[in-house]
N, C-alpha and C positions, 0 to 999 in steps of 0.2 A: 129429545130433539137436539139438544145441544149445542155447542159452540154455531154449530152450519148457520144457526136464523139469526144469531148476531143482527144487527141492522145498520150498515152503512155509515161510515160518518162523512156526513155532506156536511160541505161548506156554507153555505145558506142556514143550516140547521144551527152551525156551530155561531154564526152569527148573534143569532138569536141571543144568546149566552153574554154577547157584552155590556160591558159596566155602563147602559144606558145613564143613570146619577152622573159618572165622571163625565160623559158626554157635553150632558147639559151644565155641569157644576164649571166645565173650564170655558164657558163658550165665552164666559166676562175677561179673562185674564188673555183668551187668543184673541178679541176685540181690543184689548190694549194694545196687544203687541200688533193689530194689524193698524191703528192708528199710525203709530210709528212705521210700519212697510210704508205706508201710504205719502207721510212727510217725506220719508227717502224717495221713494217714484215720484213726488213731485217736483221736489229739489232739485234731483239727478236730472229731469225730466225735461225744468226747464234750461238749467246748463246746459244741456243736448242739444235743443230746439236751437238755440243762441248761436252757439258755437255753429252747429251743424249748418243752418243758415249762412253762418258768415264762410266757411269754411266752403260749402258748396257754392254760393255766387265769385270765391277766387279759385276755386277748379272751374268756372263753368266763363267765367270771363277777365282771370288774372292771366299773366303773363306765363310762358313756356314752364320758365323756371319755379315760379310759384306753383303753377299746377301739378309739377313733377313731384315738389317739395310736402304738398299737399295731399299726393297719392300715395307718396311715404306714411305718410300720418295715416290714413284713412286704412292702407291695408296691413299695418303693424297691427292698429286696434281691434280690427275684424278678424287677422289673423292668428291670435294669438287670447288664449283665454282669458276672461273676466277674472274670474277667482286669480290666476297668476298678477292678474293686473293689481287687483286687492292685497294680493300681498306684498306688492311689488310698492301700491302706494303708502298701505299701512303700517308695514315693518321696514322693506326695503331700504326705501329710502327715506325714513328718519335714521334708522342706525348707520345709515353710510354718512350724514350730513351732522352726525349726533344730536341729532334736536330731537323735541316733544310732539307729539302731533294730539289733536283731538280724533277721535278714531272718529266720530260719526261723519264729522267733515272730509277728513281725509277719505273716509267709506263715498261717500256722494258727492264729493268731485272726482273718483276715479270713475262713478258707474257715470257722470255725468257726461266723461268724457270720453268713454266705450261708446254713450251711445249718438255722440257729436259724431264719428262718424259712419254709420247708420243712415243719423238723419242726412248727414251730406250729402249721400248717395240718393236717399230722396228729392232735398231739395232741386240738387242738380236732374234729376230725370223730371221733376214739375217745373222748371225751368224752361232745359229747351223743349217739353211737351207746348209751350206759347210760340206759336207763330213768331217767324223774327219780322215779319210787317208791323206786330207791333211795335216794336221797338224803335223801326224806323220813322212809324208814324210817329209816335211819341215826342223823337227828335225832331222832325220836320215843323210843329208847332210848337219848336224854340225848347224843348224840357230838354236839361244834362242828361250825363248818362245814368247818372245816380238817381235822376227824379222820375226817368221814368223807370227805371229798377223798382225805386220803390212807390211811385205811385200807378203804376201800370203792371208791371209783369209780374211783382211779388205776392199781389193780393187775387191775381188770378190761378198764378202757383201754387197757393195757400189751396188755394179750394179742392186744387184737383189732390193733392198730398194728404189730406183729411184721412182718408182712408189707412196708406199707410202709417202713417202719423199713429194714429190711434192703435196698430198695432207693434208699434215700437213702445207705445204707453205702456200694452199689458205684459209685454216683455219685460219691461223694467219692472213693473208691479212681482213680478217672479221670478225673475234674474236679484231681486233686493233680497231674497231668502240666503245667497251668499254672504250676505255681511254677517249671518249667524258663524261664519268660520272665524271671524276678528271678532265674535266676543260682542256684538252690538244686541240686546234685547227688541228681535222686530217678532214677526211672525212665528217663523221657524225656529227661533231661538229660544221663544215662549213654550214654543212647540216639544222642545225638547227638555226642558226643563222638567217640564209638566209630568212629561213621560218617565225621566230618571227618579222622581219623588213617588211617583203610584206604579211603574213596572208595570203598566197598560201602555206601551207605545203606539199600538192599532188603533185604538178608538180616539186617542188624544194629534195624530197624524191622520186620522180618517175627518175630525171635526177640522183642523186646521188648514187641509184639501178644502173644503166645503167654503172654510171664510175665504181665500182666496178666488173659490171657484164666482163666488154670491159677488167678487169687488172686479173680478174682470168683466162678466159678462154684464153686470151696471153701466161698466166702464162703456161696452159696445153699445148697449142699448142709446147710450147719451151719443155718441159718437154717431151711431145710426140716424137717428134723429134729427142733430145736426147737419148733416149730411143732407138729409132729404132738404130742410130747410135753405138752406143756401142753392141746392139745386131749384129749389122754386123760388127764390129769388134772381133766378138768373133772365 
């Protein structure tokens, strides 16, 4: 019969064949390294929230020139890539200003402030999505502009931005695998380690897919939840 009945080699079959052991053996050392993803998404996360906030109420109610000034900032950051931005904060400019930097710091107020403008762009669309009656009511029963900013149109804002909010979260939870290019031991970085020591980089990038996959869609389900809650609180 011969070479002719040979059988196929399928990918599913070849599967089969992986170092199921290393699978399970790195899932503790990609769970460290996702600790660490996770501190940075949070960090980054809430610098973003902060900034973006403050940043979108002076595009949405500063002055010509601040807005102008503020549109520079928002579409530099969105236009121009993260990783350049990383290395722009983590090499670039220490070696122009000659100083030390700590990389984890420098790593998560760059991605902080990538995603400061992001969220600007949200804040400002959950912004004027409020009725400007309110606004005026607000004033009308004697509040500044700033009280009813923030105790009127911010926390109605807040509700409706949830949504994207929480998908800038899982953005940064995945955009944080960049800091494995500066040398920062997170997810990916673990991820690759793993892989140069045992020359299995499939199974150990297949498990490390999987923790990331297991921390965003957490991440939705709480964020869903939330979500629903506050809408029945309304």
């Amino acid at each position: 019969m011969g070479a002719g009945n040979t059988a196929p080699s399928l990918p599913f079959l070849e599967c089969v064949g992986m170092d199921w052991h290393l699978m399970l053996e790195s899932i503790p050392l990609l769970l460290k390294g996702a600790v660490t993803t996770l501190k940075i998404a949070a960090i980054s996360g809430s610098i973003g929230v902060f900034l973006g906030t403050v940043i979108g109420l002076g595009n949405t109610w500063g002055s010509r020139p601040l807005s102008a000034l503020l549109r520079v900032y928002i579409e530099f950051l969105r236009g121009t890539p993260l990783y350049v931005q990383l290395l722009i904060g983590v090499f670039g400019i220490p070696a122009a200003l000659d100083i030390q930097v700590d990389e984890f710091t420098a790593a998560v107020i760059i991605i902080g402030v990538n995603s400061s403008a992001y969220v600007a762009e949200i804040m400002r669309g959950g912004i004027q999505s409020i009725d400007k009656g309110q606004m005026e009511a607000a004033r009308s029963m004697g509040m500044t502009h700033g009280q009813a900013m923030l105790y009127v149109i911010l926390p109605q804002a807040f509700k409706r931005v949830i949504p994207p909010l929480v998908n800038e979260s899982i953005t940064l939870i995945k955009e944080s695998s960049l800091v494995a290019a500066v040398a920062l031991v997170e997810l990916t970085r673990t991820a690759q380690m793993i892989s140069s020591r045992t020359y299995k980089p499939f199974e150990v990038y297949i498990m490390s897919a999987l923790v990331y996959l297991v921390m965003t869609l957490t991440l939705s389900n709480i964020a869903s939840r939330l979500e629903r809650r506050l809408k029945a609180s309304d």
